[in-house]
Each structure stands twice: as structure tokens, then as C-alpha cells.
C-alpha positions in Angstrom: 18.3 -18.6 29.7 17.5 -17.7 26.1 18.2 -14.9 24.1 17.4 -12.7 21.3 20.6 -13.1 18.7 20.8 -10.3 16.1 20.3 -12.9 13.4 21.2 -10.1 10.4 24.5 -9.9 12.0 25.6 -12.9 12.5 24.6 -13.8 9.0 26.2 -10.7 7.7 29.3 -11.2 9.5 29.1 -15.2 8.3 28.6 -14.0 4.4 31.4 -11.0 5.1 34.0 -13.7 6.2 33.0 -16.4 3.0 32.0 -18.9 5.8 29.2 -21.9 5.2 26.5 -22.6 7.9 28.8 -25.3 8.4 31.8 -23.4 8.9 30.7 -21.3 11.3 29.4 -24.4 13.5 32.5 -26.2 13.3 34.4 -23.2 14.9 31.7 -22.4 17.5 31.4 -26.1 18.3 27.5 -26.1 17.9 25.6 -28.2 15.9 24.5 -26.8 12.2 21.2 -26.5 13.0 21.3 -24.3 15.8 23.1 -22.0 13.5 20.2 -22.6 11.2 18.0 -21.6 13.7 19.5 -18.8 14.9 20.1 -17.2 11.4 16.2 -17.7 11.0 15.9 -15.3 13.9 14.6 -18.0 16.3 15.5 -18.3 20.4 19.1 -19.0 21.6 20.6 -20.1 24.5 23.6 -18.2 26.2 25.8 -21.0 25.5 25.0 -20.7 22.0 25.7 -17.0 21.5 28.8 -17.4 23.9 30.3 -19.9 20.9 29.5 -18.0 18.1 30.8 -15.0 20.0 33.9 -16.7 20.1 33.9 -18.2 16.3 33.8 -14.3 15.7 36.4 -13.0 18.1 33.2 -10.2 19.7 31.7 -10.3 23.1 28.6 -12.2 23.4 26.8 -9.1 23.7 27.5 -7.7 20.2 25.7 -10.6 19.1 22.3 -9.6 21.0 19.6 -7.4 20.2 18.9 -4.5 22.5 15.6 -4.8 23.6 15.6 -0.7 24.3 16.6 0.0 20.9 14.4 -2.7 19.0 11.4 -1.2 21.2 12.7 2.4 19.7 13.2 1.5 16.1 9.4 -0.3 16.4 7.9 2.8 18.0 9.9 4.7 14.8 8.5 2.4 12.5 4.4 2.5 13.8 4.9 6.2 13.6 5.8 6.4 10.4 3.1 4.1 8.6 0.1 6.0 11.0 1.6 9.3 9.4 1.3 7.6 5.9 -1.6 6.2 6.1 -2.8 9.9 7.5 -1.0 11.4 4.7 -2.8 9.3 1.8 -6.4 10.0 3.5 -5.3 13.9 3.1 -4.6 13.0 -0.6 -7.9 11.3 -0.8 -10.1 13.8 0.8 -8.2 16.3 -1.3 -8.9 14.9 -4.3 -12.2 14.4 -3.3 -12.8 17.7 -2.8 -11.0 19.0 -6.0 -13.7 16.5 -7.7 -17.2 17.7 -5.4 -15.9 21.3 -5.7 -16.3 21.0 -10.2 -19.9 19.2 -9.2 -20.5 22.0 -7.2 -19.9 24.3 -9.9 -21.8 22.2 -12.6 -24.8 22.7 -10.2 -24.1 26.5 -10.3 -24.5 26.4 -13.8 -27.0 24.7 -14.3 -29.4 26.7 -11.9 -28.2 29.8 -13.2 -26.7 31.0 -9.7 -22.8 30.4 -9.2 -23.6 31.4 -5.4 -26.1 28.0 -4.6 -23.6 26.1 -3.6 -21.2 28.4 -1.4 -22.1 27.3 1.9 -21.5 23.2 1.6 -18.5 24.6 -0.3 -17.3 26.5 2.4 -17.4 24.0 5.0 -16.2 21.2 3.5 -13.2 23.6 2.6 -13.3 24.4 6.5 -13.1 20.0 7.2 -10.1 19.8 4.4 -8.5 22.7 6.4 -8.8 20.3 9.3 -7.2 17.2 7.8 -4.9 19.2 6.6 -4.1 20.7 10.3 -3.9 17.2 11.4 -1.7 15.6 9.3 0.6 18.8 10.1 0.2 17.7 13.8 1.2 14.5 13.5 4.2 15.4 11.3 5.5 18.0 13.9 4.9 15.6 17.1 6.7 12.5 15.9 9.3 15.1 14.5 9.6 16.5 18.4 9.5 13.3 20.0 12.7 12.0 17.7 14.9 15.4 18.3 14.1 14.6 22.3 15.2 11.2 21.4 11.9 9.6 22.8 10.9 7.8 20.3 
């Protein structure tokens, strides 16, 4: 059966104690390029994980990755780059707006009547509001979900 080694860890801990690849195969009995191999992140078998487990005096499962908590941290992670990339189209629009709101007012001026171009100022005001409303949305719901501990 394979599993999924924390590969940070185990590279960490390795580094922490001043030990070479080829250290750390020598006192797990494994070959130096399955330490290679799991240090790159790749597959390992039980056996594999049970040596190193030893080398390190930790149960094998220290050594793992928690499927739950990888599937969490992912979730976490997706979250937070849809809010960002939410929050820099906010910036965008606003800016955007800032920019069609001087035009607007050129074009005031320049037909002698500040009042021509109220109504397309209005509701694109009323679509920034909107964006705006949104990107608080999203903010509050991935900050809800994390206090219940869903996500």
C-alpha cells in the first residue's frame, strides 16, 4: 500500500538533525533514492515510512499527511485566491469608475449641463455598490465557514 509522506517534514527533521540523504538511508535501511524520492514528495510504500519512522524515533503516522487536513488547508487556500482575485476586480471597476465618472463630467461641461450625465452615473454607481456588496459577501462567508471550522 502506498502512502502520502509529509515530505517537508521529513526533510525538515533530516536538515534539523545535520543528517545527509545518505545518512538518513543508512539508519532506515532504505536505499538513497527512495529517500530521494520521498523528499521530492513522490509515493511511498508503508515499509518505507515504517524505516524512516524508526531512523526518527516517531510513529509512522507522524510521517503522513492527513488527507482531511490537506483537503482543509486546499479548500482554505482556493478560498482565499477567488476572494483576491474578487477583490482586485473591485479595484478595477473602482478605478474604472473613478476614471468614467471625470469623463462624465468633462461631457457636463462641455454641453453646458452638469445634469446630462446623472442617470448612467447613477447606475453604474448602483453596479459598483454591487461589487462592492459582493466582495463583502464573500469575505463574511469564508470568514463564517472558518469560525465553524468547515473549511
Amino acid at each position: 500500500m502506498q502512502f502520502r509522506a509529509d515530505a517537508e517534514k521529513i526533510k525538515r527533521w533530516r536538515e534539523e538533525r545535520h543528517w545527509s540523504q545518505e545518512h538518513l538511508a543508512e539508519l532506515a535501511g532504505i536505499g538513497l533514492r527512495t529517500v530521494q524520492r520521498i523528499e521530492k514528495g513522490e509515493q511511498a510504500s508503508g515499509e518505507s515510512i515504517k524505516a524512516l519512522a524508526a531512523a526518527f524515533n516517531v510513529d509512522a503516522m507522524t510521517l503522513t499527511v492527513d488527507a482531511k487536513s490537506e483537503a482543509a488547508e486546499a479548500a482554505v487556500r482556493t478560498h482565499a485566491e477567488g476572494l483576491a482575485a474578487l477583490k482586485l476586480s473591485f479595484w478595477i471597476h473602482l478605478g474604472s469608475w473613478g476614471l468614467g465618472m471625470l469623463i462624465f463630467l468633462a461631457i457636463g461641461v462641455t454641453q453646458q449641463n452638469l445634469f446630462v450625465m446623472v442617470v448612467p452615473a447613477m447606475w453604474w454607481t448602483v453596479g459598483l455598490a454591487g461589487h462592492a456588496l459582493a466582495v463583502l459577501i464573500v469575505a463574511l462567508a469564508g470568514h463564517y465557514e472558518r469560525q465553524r471550522g468547515r473549511v
